[in-house]
Structure formats: C-alpha cells, structure tokens
C-alpha positions in Angstrom: 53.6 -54.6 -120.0 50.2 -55.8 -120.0 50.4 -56.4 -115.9 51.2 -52.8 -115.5 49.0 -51.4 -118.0 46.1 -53.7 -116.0 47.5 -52.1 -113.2 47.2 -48.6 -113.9 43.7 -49.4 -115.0 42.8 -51.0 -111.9 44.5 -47.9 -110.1 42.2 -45.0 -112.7 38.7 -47.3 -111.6 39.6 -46.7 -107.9 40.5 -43.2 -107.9 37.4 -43.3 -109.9 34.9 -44.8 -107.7 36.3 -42.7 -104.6 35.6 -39.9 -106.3 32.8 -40.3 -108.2 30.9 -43.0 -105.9 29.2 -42.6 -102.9 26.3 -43.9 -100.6 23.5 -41.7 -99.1 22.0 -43.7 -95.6 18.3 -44.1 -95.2 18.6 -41.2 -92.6 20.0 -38.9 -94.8 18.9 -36.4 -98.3 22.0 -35.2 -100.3 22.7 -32.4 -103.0 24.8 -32.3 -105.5 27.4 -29.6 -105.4 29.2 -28.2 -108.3 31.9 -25.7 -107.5 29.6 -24.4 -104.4 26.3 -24.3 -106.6 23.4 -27.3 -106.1 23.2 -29.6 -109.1 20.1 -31.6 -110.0 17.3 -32.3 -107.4 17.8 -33.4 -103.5 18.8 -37.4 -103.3 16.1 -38.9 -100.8 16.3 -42.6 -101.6 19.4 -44.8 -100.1 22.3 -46.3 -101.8 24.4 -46.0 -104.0 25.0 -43.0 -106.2 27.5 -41.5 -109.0 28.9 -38.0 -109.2 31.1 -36.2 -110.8 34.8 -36.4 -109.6 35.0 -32.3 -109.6 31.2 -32.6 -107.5 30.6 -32.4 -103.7 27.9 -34.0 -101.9 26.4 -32.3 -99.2 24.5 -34.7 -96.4 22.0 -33.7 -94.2 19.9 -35.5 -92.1 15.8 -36.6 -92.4 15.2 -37.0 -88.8 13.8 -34.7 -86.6 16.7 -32.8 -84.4 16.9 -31.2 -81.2 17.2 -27.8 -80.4 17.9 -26.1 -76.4 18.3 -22.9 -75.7 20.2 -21.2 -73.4 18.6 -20.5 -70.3 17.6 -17.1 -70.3 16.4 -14.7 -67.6 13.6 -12.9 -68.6 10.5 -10.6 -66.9 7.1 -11.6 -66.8 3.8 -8.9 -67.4 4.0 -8.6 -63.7 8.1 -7.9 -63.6 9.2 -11.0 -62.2 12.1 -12.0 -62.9 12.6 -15.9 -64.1 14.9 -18.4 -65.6 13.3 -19.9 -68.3 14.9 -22.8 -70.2 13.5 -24.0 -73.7 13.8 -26.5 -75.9 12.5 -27.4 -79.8 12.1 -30.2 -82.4 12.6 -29.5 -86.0 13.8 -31.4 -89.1 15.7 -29.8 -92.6 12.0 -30.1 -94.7 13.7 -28.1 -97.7 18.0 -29.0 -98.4 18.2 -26.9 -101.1 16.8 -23.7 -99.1 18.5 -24.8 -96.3 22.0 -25.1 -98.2 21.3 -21.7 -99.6 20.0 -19.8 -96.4 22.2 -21.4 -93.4 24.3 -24.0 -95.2 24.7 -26.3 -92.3 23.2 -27.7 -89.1 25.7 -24.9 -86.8 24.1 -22.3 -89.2 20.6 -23.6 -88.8 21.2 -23.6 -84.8 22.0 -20.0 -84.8 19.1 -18.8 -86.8 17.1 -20.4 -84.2 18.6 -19.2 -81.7 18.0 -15.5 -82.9 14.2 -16.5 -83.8 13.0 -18.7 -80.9 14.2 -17.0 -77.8 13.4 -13.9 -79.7 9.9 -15.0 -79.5 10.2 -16.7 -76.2 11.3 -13.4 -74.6 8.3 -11.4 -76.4 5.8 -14.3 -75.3 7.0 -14.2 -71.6 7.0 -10.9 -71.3 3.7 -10.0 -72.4 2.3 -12.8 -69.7 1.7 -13.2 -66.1 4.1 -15.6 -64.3 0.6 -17.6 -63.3 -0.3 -18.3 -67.3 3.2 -19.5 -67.5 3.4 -22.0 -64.6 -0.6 -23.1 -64.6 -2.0 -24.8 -67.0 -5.5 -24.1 -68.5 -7.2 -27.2 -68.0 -6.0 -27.5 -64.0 -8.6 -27.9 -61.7 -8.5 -27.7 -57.9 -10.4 -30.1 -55.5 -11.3 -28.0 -52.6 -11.8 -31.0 -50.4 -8.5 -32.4 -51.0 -6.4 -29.6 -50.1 -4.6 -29.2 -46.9 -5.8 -26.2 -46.2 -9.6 -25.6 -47.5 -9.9 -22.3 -46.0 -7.7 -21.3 -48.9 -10.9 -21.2 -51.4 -12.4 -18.9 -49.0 -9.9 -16.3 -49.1 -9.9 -13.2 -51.4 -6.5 -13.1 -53.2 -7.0 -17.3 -54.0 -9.6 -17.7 -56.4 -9.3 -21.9 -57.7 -12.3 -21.1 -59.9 -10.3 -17.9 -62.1 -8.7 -20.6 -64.7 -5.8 -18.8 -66.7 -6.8 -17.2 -69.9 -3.7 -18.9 -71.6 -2.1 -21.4 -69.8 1.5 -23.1 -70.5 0.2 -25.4 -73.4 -1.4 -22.6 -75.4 1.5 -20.5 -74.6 4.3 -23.0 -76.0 1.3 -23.1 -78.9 1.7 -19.3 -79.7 5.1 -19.6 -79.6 5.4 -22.4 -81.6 3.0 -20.5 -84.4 5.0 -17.4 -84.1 8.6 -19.2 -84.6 7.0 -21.6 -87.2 6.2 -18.5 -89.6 10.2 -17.7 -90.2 11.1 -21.1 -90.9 9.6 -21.7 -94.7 12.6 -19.5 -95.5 15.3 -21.4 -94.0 14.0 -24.7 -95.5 13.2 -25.8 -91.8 10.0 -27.2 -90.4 9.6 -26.6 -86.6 7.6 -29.1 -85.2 7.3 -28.1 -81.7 9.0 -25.9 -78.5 8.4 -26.2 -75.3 9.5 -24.5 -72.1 11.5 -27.7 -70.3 11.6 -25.2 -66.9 10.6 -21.8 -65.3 12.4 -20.7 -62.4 13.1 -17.4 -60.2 16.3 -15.8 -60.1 18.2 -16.3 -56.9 16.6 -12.5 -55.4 13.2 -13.1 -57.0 13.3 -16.5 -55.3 14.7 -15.1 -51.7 11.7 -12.6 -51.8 9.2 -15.5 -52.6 10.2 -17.8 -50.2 10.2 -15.5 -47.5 6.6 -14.5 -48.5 5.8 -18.8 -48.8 7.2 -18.7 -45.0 5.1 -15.6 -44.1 1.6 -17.1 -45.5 3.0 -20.1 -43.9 3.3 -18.5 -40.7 0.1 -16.7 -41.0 -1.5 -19.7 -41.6 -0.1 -21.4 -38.2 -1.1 -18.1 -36.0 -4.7 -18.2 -37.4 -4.8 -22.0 -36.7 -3.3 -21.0 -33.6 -5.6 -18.2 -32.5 -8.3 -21.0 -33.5 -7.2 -23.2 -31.3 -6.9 -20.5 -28.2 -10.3 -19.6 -28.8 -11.9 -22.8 -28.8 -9.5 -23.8 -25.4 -11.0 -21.2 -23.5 -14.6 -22.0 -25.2 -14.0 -25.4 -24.0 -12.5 -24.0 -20.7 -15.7 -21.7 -19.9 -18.2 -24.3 -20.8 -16.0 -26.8 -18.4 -15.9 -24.6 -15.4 -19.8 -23.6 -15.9 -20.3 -27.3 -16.3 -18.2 -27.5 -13.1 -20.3 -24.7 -11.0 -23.6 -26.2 -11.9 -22.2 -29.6 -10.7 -21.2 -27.8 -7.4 -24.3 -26.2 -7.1 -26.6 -28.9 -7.6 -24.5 -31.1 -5.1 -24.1 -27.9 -2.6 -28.0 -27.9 -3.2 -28.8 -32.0 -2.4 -26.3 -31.8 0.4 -28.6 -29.1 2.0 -31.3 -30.7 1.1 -30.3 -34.2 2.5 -28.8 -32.5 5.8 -31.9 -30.5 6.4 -34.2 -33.9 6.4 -31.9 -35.4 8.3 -31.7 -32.5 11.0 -36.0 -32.6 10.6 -35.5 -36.3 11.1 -33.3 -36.1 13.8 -35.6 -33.5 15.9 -38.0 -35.9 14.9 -36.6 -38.8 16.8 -35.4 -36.3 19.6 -39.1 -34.9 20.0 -40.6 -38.9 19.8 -38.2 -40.0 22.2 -38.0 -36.7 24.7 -41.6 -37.1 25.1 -41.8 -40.6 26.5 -40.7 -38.7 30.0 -40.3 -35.0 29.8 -38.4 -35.3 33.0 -36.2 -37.5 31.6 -35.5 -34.9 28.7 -34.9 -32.2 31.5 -32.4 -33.8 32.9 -30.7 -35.1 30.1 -30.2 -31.4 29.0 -29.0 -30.7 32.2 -26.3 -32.6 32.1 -25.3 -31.6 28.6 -25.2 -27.9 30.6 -22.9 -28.9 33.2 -20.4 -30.4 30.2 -20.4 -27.3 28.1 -18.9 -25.5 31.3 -15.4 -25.3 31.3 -12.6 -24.7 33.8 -11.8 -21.5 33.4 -16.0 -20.6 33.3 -17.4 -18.9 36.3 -20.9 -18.3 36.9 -23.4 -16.2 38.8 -26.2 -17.9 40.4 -28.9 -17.5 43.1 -28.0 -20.7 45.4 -31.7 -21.9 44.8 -31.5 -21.8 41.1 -32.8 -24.9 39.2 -29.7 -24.9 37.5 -28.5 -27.1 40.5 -31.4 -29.1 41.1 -30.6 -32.7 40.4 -27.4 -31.9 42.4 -29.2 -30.6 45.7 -31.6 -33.6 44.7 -28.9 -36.1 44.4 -27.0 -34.9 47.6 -30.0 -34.8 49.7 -30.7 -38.6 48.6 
C-alpha cells in the first residue's frame, strides 16, 4: 500500500515538474502566458523557472536575427530598371509588444517585409541609379585609369561626387524603416542593399552601349594612330628628300671638281706639246666614225693629215 501510494506520489511530482517547470537558455526572454494573455514581466535571466501547469511559455530569442528580402525589380529617378536585393539585422527589443503586435518570428518577418521593401522601393525610386551604385566618399585617380582622356570628356565628370551615395542611402532607409518598429517591439539595427543589378533588357541595352563607348574608344585611338603614321610618314619622306638632295647636291659638287680637275690635268699635260694634243684628238675623231658613217671632205682637208703624213713617210 505504501509502495503504491509512494508511487502515485512520485507519478503527481513528475507530471508536476513537466508541467510546471521549465528552463529559459541564455539566448532566450520568455513570457508567461495565461490562457493567451502575458502574465507577470518578460523572463531575461537563464535557468530554471516555475509556472503554472494551466500557463504557456512563450520563447523568443535575444540575438540579433537576419532578415532578406525578396529581390525586387524596381525603377530608379532616371527609369531604369534594376534588381535590387536587400537584407537587414534586427533583434525582438520589446516580447510583450512583440507577442501582442506580430506574435511570432513568421509574423515579425511579414511586417518587415511590408515596411522595408516598402521603403526600399520609395528610396530607389526617388534616386539616380549613380547614388545607388557610387559611393560618396569614392575618389578617382586620373593617372591611374586606363584611359585618362576620360576626365577630359563632357558627360564624365570624376570631380561631381554623388549627393547621397549607397551608405547614406542604406542610412535613410534604415531611419525610415526604424520609425515603425517601436510598435512591433522590434529594434532594427541595420539594412543594407547586398546587390543592384539590371534586368535582363536594361542590361542588353547597357552592354551594348559599354561595347559602343568601347568601340568609340578604339576608332579614336585608332584615328590617333593614322594620324600620327602619316605625321611620321611625311616627316620621313621630307627627311628622305632633303637626304637626296643634299647627296644629289655633293655629288654635283664632287663631279664638277673633278671634271675642273680633270681639264685641269688635260690642259697641264696638252700643253707640254700642242702638237701632241692635236693629234691625240685626231685619233679620238677617226674612232668616233663608225661603219655605216660617210663623210664629205675636200681631199686636202686636215682631217687626213697625219694619214697623208704617215703615208708619205
């Protein structure tokens, strides 16, 4: 008798403690619910705790949780079209506003769903596309770029910094989302945009405008590059005339004082005997005539001379 009554006692203290006992982990706060009203204050500190049997206890967690959006395809100030893909950080700051505005974590998740991409989509499309992508603080160094004649130009201004800028952007947002939060019991400690991207017909268009600055680019490089060949061509070939012409000039120069020379020596030597230079020239008369050549002379003509002179010998 007294086994079974020791028994039964044993058997009240356990269905006792399961439902009356229970433990609250360092990461969690827990309320007290009494048929689906909060009891007493939120439970912050760990271990182990009593209730009611008739009492639920609600859990929710002290760490900061993740929120990401859906990727959403929005339109900038300037109507382009882009994929933009956020994310946030918040933690359950108030459980027993929380409980009584969302009730749990899936509820809390589809409040900020409505809230942040609400203000995400306002934000974005109030904006260029450039104070989205650029930052505020992002400098350009003209020397390093691949193509410096891109500060010159008129539609690329490195110096015009953006009035916003992605960091102040994500700030406004943040300030704009954190405003609604009080009454849900959350506290939002930050949102970011994780990516911006075009949609696949935005993205066509701008690639095909990337390859035509591209190619604009290369033909200006290239119409460079003509116009200095043919500088470098014209300053070749008048290089190359005055060459020709200064040799064409010392060639002259250097045959005409050696024909002056040559006379010279002809003249000097000519007039040791001037008989000597008669007949010399004579002779170098009778060669130039040539088969075919006939001539007309008187037969006493000097022409034959030193041949009646060398017969009659």
């Amino acid at each position: 008798m007294k086994t079974t009554l020791f028994g039964i006692l044993i058997a009240l203290a356990a269905a006792f403690g399961s439902f009356s006992l229970y433990t609250v982990d360092e990461s969690q706060q827990a309320i007290i619910v009494e048929f689906g009203d909060p009891v007493g204050d939120v439970i912050t500190e760990p271990g182990l705790k009593i209730k009611l049997p008739w009492q639920e206890v609600r859990r929710f967690d002290k760490r900061r949780l993740v929120w990401d959006g859906d990727v959403t395809q929005i339109p900038t100030l300037g109507r382009e079209f882009i994929l933009v893909d956020t994310t946030a950080r918040w933690r359950i700051a108030d459980p027993l506003r929380f409980l009584t505005s969302v009730r749990d974590e899936a509820g809390a998740r589809t409040r900020l769903d409505d809230i942040i991409d609400s203000v995400v989509r306002d934000m974005v499309s109030a904006t260029e596309l450039e104070e989205i992508v650029r930052s505020r603080d992002w400098e350009v160094d003209v020397d390093e770029l691949e193509d410096p004649a891109l500060a010159e130009r008129d539609d690329v201004n490195l110096e015009n910094r953006p009035q916003l800028g992605r960091e102040r952007l994500e700030a406004e947002i943040l300030g704009r989302a954190r405003s609604s939060m009080p009454a849900l019991g959350i506290e939002l400690a930050d949102v970011r945009i994780k990516r911006v991207n075009y949609i696949d017909s935005v993205r066509k268009q701008v690639e095909s405008r990337m390859i035509a600055e591209r190619q604009s680019i290369a033909e200006r490089f290239r119409s460079e590059g003509r116009g200095r060949s043919q500088e470098i061509l014209g300053n070749m070939e008048r290089e190359l005339q005055r060459i020709r012409s200064e040799a064409a000039r010392q060639a002259e120069e250097i045959r005409g004082e050696a024909d002056a020379e040559a006379t010279r020596i002809y003249g000097e030597a000519f007039g040791v005997d001037p008989e000597f230079y008669a007949f010399f020239r004579t002779l170098e008369s009778y060669r130039a005539i040539g088969e075919n050549s006939t001539l007309m002379l008187r037969a006493d003509s000097d022409f034959f001379r030193y041949l009646q002179e060398a017969q009659a010998r």
